[in-house]
N, C-alpha and C positions, 0 to 999 in steps of 0.2 A: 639860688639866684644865679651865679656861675653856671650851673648848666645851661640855665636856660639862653644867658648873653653868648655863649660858644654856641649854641645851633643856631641861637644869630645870624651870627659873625659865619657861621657855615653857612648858612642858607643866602647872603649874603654873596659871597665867593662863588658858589653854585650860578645864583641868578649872572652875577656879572661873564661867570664863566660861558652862560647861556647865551649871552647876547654879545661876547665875542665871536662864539660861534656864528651866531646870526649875523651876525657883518660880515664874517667869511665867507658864508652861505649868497649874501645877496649880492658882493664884488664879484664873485668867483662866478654867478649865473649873469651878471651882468656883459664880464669882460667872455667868458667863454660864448654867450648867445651873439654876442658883436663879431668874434672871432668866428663863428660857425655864418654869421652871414654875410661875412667878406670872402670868406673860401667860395661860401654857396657860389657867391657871382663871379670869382674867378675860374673857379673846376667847373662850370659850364659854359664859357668861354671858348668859340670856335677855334680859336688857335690852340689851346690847351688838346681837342681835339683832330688837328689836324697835325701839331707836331707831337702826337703819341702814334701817329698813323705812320710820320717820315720815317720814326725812328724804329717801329715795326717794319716797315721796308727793309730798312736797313741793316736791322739786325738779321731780319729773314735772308735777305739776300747774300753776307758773308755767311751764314750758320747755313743757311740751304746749298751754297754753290759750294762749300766748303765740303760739305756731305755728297753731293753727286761725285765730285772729285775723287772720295774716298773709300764709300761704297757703291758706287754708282748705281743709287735706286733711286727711283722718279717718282716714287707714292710720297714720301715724304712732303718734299716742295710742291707736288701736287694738291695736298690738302692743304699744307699749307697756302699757296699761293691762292686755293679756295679763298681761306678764313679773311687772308689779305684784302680781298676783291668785295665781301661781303659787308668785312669792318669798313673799306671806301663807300660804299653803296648806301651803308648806312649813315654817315656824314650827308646824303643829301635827302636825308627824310626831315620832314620837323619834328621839334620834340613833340611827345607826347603820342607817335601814331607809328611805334613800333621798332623807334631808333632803338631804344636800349637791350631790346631783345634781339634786334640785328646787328648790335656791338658783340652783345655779350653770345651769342653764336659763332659770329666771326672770331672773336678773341679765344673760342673755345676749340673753333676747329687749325686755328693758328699754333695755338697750343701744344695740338695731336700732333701737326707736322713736325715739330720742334723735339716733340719725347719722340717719336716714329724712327726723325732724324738721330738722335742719340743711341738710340739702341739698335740701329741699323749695324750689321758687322759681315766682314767680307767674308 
């Protein structure tokens, strides 16, 4: 009779231990699904968009003029100032009809200008 009340008394522990879990499970898909769809609406967000572009500028522009100075080669800032002009260009598409493929070219050939610039040597 002892055996049988301890696989109880387990089985018992087990289930509760189950349904701890399960309240972890449904807080945890609650607060994270809330949290994925307040980012959603801020990471597409025009401004999110446009000050990633300022700040592309701006890094390009010290890291490009930086590099002409040093080794004086024009292909670098060249591509890059491409990727610059493509990632703008695509800021005025709507979503959906080719922006994120015009992002992510631009940021690609932004990119090339940046390692190009680095490994540039006199």
């Amino acid at each position: 009779m002892a055996h049988s009340e301890s696989l109880f008394r387990s089985l018992d522990r087990w289930a509760i231990g189950l349904s701890g879990i399960c309240l972890a499970h449904c807080l945890a898909t609650a607060v994270l699904l809330g949290v994925a769809s307040a980012l959603g609406g801020i990471l597409s967000s025009p401004l999110i968009h446009e000050g990633g572009l300022a700040l592309a500028l701006v890094f390009g522009i010290v890291a490009m003029g930086r590099g002409i100075f040093t080794h004086g080669y024009m292909m670098p800032p060249a591509i890059g100032s491409l990727g610059l002009g493509v990632m703008a260009g695509a800021l005025t598409l709507p979503h959906g009809e080719g922006e994120i493929l015009a992002t992510l070219i631009g940021v690609g050939l932004l990119a090339l200008g940046h390692d190009l610039n680095r490994r540039a040597v006199i």
